[in-house]
Jmol script that loads the backbone (N, CA, C; Angstrom):
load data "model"
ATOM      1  N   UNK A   1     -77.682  15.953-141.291  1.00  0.00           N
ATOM      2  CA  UNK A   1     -78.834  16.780-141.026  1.00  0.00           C
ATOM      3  C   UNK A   1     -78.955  17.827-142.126  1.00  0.00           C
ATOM      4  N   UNK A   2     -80.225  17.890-142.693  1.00  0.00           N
ATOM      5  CA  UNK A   2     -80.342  18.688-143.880  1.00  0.00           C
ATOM      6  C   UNK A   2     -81.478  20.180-143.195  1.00  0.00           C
ATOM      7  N   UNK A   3     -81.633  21.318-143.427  1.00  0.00           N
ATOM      8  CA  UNK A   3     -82.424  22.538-142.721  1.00  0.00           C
ATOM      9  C   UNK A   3     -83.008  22.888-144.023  1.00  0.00           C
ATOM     10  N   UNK A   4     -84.343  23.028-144.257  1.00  0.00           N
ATOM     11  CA  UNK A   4     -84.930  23.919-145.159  1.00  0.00           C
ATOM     12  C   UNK A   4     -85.897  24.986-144.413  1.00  0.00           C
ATOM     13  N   UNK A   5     -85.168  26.324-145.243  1.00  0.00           N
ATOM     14  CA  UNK A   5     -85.980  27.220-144.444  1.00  0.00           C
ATOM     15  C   UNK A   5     -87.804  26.865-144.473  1.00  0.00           C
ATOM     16  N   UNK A   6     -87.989  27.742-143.495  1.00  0.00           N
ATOM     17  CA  UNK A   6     -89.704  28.070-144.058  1.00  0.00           C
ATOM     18  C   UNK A   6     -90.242  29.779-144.311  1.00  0.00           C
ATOM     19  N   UNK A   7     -91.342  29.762-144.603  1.00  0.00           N
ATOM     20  CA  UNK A   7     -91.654  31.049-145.749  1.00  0.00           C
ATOM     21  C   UNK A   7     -90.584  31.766-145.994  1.00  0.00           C
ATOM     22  N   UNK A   8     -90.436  33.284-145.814  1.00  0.00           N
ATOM     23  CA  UNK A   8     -89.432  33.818-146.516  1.00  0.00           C
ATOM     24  C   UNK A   8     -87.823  34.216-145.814  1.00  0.00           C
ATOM     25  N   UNK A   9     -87.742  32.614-145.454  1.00  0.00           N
ATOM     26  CA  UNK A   9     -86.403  32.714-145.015  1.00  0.00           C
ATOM     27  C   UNK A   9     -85.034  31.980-145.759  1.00  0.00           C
ATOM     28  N   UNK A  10     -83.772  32.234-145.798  1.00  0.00           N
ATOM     29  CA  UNK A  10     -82.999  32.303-146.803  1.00  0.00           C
ATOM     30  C   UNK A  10     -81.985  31.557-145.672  1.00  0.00           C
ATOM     31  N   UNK A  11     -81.537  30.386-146.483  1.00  0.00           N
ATOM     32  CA  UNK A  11     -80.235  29.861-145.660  1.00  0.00           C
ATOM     33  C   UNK A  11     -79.347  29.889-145.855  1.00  0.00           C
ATOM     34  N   UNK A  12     -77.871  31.069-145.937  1.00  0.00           N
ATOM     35  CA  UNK A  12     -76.669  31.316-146.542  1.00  0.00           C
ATOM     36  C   UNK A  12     -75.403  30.569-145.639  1.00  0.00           C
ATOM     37  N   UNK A  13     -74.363  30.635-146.286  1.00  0.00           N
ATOM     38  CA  UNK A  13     -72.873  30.456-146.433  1.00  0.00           C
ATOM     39  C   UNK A  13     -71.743  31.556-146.555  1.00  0.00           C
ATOM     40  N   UNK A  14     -71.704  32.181-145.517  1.00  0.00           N
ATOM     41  CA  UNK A  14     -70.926  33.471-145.130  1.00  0.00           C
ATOM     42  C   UNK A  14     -69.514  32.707-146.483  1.00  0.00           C
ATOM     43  N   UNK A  15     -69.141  34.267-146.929  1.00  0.00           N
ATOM     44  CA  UNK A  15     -68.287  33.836-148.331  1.00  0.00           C
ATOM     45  C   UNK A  15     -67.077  34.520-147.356  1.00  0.00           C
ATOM     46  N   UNK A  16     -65.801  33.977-147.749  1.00  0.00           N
ATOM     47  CA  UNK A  16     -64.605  34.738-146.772  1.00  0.00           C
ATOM     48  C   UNK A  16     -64.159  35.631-147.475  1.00  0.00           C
ATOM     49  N   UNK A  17     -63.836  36.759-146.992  1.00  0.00           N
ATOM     50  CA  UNK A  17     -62.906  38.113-147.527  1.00  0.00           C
ATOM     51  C   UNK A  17     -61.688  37.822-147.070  1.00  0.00           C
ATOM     52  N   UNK A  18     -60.893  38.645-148.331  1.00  0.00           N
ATOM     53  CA  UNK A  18     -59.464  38.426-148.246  1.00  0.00           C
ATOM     54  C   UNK A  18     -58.935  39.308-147.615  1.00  0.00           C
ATOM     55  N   UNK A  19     -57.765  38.554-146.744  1.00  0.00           N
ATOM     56  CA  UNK A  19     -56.918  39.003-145.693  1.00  0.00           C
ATOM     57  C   UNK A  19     -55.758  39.282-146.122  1.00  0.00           C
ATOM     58  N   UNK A  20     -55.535  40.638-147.365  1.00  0.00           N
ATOM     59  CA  UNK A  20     -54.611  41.001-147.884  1.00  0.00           C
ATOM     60  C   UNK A  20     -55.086  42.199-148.873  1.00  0.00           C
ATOM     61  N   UNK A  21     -54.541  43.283-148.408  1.00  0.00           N
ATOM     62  CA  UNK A  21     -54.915  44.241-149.654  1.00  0.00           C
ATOM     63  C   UNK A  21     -54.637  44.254-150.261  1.00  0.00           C
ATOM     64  N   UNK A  22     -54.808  45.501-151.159  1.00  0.00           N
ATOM     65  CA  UNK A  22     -54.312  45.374-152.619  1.00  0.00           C
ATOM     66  C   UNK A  22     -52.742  45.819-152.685  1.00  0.00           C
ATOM     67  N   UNK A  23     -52.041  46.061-151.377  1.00  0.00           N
ATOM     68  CA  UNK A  23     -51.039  46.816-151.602  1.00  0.00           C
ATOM     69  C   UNK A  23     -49.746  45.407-151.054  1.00  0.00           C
ATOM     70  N   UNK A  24     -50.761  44.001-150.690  1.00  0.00           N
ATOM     71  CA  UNK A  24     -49.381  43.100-150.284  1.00  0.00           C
ATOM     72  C   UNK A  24     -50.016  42.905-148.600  1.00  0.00           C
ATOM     73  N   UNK A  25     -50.241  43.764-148.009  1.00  0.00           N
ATOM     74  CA  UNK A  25     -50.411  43.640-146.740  1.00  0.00           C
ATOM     75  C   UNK A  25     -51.260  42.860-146.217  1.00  0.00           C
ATOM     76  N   UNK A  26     -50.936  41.938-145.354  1.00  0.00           N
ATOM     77  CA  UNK A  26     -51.764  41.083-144.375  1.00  0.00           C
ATOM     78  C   UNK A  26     -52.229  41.852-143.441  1.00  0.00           C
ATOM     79  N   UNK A  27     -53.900  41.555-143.471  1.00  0.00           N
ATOM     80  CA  UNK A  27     -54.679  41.693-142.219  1.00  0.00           C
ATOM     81  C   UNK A  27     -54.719  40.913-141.361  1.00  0.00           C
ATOM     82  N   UNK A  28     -54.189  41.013-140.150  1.00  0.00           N
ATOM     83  CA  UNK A  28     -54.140  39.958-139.010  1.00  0.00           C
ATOM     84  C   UNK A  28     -56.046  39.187-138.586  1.00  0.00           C
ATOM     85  N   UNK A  29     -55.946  38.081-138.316  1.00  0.00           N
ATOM     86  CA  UNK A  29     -57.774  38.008-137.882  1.00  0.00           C
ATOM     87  C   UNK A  29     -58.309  38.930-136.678  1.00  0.00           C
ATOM     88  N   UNK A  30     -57.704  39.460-136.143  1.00  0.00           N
ATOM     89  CA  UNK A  30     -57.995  40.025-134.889  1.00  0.00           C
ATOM     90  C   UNK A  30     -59.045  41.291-135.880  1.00  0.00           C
ATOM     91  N   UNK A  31     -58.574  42.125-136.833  1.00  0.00           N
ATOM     92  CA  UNK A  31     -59.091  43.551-136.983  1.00  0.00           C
ATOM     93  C   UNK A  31     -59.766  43.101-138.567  1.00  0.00           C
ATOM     94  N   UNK A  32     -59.944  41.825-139.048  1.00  0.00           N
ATOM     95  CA  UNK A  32     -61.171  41.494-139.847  1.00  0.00           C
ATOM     96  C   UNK A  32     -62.712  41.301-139.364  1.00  0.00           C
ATOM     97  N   UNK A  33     -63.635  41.700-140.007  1.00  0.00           N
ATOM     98  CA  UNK A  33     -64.631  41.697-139.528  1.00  0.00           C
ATOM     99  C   UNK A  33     -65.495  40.505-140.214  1.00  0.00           C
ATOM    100  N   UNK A  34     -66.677  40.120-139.551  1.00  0.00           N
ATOM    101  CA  UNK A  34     -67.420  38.700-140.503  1.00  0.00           C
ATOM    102  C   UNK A  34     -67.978  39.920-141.758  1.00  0.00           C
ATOM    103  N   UNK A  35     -67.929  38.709-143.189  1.00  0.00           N
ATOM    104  CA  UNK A  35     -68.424  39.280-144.200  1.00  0.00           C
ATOM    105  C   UNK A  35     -69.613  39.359-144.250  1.00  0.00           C
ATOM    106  N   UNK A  36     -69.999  40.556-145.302  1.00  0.00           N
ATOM    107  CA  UNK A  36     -71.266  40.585-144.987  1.00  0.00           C
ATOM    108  C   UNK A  36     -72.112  40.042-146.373  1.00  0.00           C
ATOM    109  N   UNK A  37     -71.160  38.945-146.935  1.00  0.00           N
ATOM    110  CA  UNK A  37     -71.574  38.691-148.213  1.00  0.00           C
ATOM    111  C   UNK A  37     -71.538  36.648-147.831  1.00  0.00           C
ATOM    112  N   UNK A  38     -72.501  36.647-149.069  1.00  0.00           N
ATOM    113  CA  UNK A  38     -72.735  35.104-148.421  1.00  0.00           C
ATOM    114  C   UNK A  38     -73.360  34.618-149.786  1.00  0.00           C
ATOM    115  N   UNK A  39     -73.170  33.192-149.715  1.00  0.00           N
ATOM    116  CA  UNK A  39     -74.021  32.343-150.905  1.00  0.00           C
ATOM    117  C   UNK A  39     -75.077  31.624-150.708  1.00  0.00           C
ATOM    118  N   UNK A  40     -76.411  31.955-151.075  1.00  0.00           N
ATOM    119  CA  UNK A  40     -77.840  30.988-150.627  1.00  0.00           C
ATOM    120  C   UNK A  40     -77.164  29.850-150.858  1.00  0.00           C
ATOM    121  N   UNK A  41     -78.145  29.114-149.773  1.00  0.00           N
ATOM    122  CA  UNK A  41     -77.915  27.878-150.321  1.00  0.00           C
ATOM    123  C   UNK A  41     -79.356  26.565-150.671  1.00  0.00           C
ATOM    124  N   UNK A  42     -80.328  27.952-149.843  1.00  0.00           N
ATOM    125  CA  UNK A  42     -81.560  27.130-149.630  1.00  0.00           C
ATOM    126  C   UNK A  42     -82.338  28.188-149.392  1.00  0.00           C
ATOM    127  N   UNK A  43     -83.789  28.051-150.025  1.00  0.00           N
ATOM    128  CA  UNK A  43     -84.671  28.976-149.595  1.00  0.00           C
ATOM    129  C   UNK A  43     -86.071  28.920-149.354  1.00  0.00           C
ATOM    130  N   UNK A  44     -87.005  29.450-148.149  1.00  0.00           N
ATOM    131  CA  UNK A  44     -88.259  29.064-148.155  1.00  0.00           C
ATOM    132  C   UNK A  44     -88.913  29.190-149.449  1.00  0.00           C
ATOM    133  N   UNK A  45     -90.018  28.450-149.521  1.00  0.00           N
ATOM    134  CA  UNK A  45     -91.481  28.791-150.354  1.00  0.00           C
ATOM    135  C   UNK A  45     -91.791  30.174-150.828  1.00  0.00           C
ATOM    136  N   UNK A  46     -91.852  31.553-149.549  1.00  0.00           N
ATOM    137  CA  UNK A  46     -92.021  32.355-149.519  1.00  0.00           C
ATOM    138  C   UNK A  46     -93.059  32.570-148.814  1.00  0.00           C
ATOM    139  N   UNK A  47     -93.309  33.753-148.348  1.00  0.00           N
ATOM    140  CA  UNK A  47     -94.330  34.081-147.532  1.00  0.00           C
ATOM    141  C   UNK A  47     -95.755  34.579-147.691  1.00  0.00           C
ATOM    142  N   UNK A  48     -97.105  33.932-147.161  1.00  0.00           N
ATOM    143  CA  UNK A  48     -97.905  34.021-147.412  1.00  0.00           C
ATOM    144  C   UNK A  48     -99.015  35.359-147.364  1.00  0.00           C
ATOM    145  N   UNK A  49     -99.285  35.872-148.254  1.00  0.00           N
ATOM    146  CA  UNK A  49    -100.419  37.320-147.845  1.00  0.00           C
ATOM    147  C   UNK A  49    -101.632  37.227-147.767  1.00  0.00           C
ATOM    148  N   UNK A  50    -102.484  38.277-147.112  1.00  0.00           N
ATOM    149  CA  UNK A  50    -103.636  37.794-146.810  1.00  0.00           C
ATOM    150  C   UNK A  50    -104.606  37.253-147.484  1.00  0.00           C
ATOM    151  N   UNK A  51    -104.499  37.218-148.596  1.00  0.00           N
ATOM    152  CA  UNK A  51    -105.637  36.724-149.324  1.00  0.00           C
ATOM    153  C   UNK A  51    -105.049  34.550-149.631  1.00  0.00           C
ATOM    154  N   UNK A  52    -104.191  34.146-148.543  1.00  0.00           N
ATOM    155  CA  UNK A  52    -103.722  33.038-148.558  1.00  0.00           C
ATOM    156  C   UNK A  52    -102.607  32.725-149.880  1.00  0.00           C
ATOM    157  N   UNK A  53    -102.617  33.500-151.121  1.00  0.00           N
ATOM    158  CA  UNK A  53    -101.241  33.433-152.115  1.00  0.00           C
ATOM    159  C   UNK A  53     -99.871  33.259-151.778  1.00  0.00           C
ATOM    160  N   UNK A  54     -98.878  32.926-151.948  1.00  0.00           N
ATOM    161  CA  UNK A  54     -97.651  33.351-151.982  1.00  0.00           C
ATOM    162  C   UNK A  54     -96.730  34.363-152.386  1.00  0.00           C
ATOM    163  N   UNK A  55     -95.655  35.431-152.332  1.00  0.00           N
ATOM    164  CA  UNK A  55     -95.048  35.954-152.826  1.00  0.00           C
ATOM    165  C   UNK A  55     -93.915  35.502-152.929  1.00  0.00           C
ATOM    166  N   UNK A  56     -93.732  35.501-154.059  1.00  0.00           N
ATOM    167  CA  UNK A  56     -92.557  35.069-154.997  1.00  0.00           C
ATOM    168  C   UNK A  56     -90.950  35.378-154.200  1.00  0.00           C
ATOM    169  N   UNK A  57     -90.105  34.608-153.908  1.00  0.00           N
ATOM    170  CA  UNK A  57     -88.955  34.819-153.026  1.00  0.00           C
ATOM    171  C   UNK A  57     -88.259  35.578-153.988  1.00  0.00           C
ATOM    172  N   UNK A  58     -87.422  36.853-154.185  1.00  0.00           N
ATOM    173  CA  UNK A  58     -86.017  37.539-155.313  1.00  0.00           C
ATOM    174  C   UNK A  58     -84.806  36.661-155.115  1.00  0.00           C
ATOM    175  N   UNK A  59     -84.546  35.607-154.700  1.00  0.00           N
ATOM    176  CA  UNK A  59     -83.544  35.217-154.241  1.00  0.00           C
ATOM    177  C   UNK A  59     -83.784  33.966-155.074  1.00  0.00           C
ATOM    178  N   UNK A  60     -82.265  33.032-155.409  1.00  0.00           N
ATOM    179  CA  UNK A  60     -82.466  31.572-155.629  1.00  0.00           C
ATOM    180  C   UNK A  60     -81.397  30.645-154.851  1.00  0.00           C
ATOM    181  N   UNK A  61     -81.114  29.637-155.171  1.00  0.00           N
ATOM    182  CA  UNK A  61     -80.311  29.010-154.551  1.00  0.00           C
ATOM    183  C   UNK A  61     -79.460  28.692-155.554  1.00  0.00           C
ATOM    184  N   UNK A  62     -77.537  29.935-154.550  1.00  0.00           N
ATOM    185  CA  UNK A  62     -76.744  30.042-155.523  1.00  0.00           C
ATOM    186  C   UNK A  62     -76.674  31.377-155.733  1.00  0.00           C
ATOM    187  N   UNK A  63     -77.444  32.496-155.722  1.00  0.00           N
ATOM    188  CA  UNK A  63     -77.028  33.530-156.555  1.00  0.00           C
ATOM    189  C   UNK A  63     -76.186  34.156-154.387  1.00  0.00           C
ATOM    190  N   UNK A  64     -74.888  34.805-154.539  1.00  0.00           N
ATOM    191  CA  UNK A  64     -73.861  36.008-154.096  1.00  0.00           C
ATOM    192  C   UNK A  64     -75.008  36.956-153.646  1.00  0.00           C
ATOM    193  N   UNK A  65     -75.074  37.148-152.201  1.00  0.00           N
ATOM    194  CA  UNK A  65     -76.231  37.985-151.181  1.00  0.00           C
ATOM    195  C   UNK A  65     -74.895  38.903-150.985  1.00  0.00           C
ATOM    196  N   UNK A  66     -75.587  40.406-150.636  1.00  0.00           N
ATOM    197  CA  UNK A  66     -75.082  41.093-149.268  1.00  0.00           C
ATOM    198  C   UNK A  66     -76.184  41.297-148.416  1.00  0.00           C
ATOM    199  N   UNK A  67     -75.527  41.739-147.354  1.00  0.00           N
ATOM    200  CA  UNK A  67     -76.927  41.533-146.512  1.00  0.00           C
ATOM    201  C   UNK A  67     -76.154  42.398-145.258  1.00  0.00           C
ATOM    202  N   UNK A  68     -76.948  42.881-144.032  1.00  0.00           N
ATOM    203  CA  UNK A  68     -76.340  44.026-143.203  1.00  0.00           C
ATOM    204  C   UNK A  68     -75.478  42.972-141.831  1.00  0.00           C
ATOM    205  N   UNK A  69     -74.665  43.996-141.398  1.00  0.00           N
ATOM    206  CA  UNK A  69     -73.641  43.167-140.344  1.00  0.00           C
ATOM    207  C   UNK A  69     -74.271  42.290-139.353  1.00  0.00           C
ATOM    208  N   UNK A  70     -75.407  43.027-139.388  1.00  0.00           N
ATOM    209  CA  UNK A  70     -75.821  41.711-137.511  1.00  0.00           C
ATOM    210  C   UNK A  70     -77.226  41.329-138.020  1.00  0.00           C
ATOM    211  N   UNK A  71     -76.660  40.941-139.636  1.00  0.00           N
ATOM    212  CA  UNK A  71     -78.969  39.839-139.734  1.00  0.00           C
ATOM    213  C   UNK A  71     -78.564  39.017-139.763  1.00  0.00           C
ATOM    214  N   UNK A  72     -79.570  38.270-139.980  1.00  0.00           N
ATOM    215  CA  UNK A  72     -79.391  36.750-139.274  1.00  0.00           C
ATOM    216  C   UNK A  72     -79.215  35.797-138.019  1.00  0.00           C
ATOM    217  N   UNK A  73     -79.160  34.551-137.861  1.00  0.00           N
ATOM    218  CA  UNK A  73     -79.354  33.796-136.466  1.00  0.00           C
ATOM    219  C   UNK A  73     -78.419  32.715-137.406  1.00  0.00           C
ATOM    220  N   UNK A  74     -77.263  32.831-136.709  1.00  0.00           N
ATOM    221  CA  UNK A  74     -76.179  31.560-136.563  1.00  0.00           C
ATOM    222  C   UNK A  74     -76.665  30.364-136.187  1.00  0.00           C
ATOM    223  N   UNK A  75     -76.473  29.448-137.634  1.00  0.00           N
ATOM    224  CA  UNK A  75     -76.483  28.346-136.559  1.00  0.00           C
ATOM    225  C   UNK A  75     -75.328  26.989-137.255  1.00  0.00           C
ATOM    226  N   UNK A  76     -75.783  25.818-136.799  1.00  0.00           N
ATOM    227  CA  UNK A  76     -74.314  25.085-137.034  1.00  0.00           C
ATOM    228  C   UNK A  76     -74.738  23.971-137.303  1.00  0.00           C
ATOM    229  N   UNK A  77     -74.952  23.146-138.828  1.00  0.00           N
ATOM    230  CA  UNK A  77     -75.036  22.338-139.688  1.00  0.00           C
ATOM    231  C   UNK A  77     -74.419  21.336-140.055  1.00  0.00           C
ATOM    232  N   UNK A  78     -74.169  19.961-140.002  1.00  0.00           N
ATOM    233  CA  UNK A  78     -73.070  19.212-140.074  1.00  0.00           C
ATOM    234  C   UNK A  78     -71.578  19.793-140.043  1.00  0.00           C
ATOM    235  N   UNK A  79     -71.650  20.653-138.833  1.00  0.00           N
ATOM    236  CA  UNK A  79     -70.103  20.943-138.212  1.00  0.00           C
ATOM    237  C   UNK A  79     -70.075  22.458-139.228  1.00  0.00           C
ATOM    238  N   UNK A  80     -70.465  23.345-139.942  1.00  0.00           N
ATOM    239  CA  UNK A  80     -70.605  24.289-140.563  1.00  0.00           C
ATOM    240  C   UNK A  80     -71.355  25.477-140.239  1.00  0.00           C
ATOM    241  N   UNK A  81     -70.649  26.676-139.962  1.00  0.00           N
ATOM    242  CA  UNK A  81     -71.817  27.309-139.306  1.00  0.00           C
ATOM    243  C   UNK A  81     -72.400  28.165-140.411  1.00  0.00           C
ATOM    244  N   UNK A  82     -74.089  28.034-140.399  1.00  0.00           N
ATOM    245  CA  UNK A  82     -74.396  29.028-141.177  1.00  0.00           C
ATOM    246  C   UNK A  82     -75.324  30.236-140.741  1.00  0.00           C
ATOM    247  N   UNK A  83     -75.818  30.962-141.472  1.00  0.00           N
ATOM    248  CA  UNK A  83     -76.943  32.108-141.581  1.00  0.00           C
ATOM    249  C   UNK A  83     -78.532  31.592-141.808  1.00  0.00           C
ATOM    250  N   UNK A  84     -79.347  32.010-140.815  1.00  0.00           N
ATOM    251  CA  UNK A  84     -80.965  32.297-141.406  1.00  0.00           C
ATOM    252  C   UNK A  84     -81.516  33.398-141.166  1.00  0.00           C
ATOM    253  N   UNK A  85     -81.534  33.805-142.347  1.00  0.00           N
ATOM    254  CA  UNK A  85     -81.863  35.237-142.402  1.00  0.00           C
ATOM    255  C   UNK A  85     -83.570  35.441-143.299  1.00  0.00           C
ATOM    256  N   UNK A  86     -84.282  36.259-142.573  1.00  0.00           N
ATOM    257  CA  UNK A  86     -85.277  36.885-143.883  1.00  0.00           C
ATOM    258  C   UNK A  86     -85.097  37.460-145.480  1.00  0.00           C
ATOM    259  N   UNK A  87     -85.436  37.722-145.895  1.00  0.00           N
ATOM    260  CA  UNK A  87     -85.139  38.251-147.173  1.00  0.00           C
ATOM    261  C   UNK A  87     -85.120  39.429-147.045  1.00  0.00           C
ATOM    262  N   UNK A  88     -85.837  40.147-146.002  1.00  0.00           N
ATOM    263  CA  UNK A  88     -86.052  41.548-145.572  1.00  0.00           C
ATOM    264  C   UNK A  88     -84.501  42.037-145.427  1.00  0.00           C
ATOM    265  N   UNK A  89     -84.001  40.815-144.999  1.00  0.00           N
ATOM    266  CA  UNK A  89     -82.503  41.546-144.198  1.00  0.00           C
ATOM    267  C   UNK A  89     -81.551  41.472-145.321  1.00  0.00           C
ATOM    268  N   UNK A  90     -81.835  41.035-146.396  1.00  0.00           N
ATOM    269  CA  UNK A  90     -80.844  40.630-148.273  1.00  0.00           C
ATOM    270  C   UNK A  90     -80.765  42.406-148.283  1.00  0.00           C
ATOM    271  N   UNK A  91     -79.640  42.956-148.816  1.00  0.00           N
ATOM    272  CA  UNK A  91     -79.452  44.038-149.207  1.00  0.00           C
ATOM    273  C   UNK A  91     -79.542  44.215-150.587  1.00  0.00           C
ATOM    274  N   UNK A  92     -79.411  43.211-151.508  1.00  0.00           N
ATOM    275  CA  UNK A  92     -78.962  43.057-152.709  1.00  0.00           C
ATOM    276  C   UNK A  92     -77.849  42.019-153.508  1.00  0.00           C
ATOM    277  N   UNK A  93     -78.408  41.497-154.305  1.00  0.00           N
ATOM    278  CA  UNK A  93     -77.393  40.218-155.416  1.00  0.00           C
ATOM    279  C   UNK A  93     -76.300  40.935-156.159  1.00  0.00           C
ATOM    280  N   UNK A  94     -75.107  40.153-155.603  1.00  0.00           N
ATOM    281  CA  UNK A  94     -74.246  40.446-156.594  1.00  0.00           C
ATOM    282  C   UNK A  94     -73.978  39.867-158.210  1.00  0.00           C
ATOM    283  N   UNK A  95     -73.778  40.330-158.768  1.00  0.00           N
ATOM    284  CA  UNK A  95     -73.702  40.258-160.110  1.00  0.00           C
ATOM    285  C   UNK A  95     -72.917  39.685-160.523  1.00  0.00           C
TER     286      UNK A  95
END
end "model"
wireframe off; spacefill off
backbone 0.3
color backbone group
């Protein structure tokens, strides 16, 4: 089963944070939190304005999202769970 968003929605791949600081120490999973960083993997067209045009999506497929703790709608993809999120809810590309 393949999902392509529609207009300006963004389909990510929650990226995992490491469960070890910088000092050696293991973080147990209990007191990690979900990341809030993720990799597009797919993205609508973009969304339409009133004069019927498109606006151009900032995002591609591939570029390192952050995005805020509770955007998005989980869902679960050939056994994979991912993110659909707006673009509204993208905080910014990492570099």
């Amino acid at each position: 089963m393949e999902v392509q968003p529609l207009h300006d929605r963004v389909l990510v791949r929650r990226v995992d944070e490491e469960t070890k600081t910088a000092g050696g120490i293991i973080i147990p999973d209990t007191q990690t939190e979900k990341p809030a960083q993720g990799d597009v993997i797919s993205t609508g067209p973009g969304r339409h304005k009133e004069d019927g045009s498109r606006v151009i999506m900032g995002v591609k497929k591939g570029d390192r999202i952050l995005f805020g703790k509770y955007a998005g709608t989980e869902v679960k993809v050939n056994g994979e769970e991912l993110l659909i999120m707006k673009e509204d809810d993208i905080l910014g590309i990492i570099q």
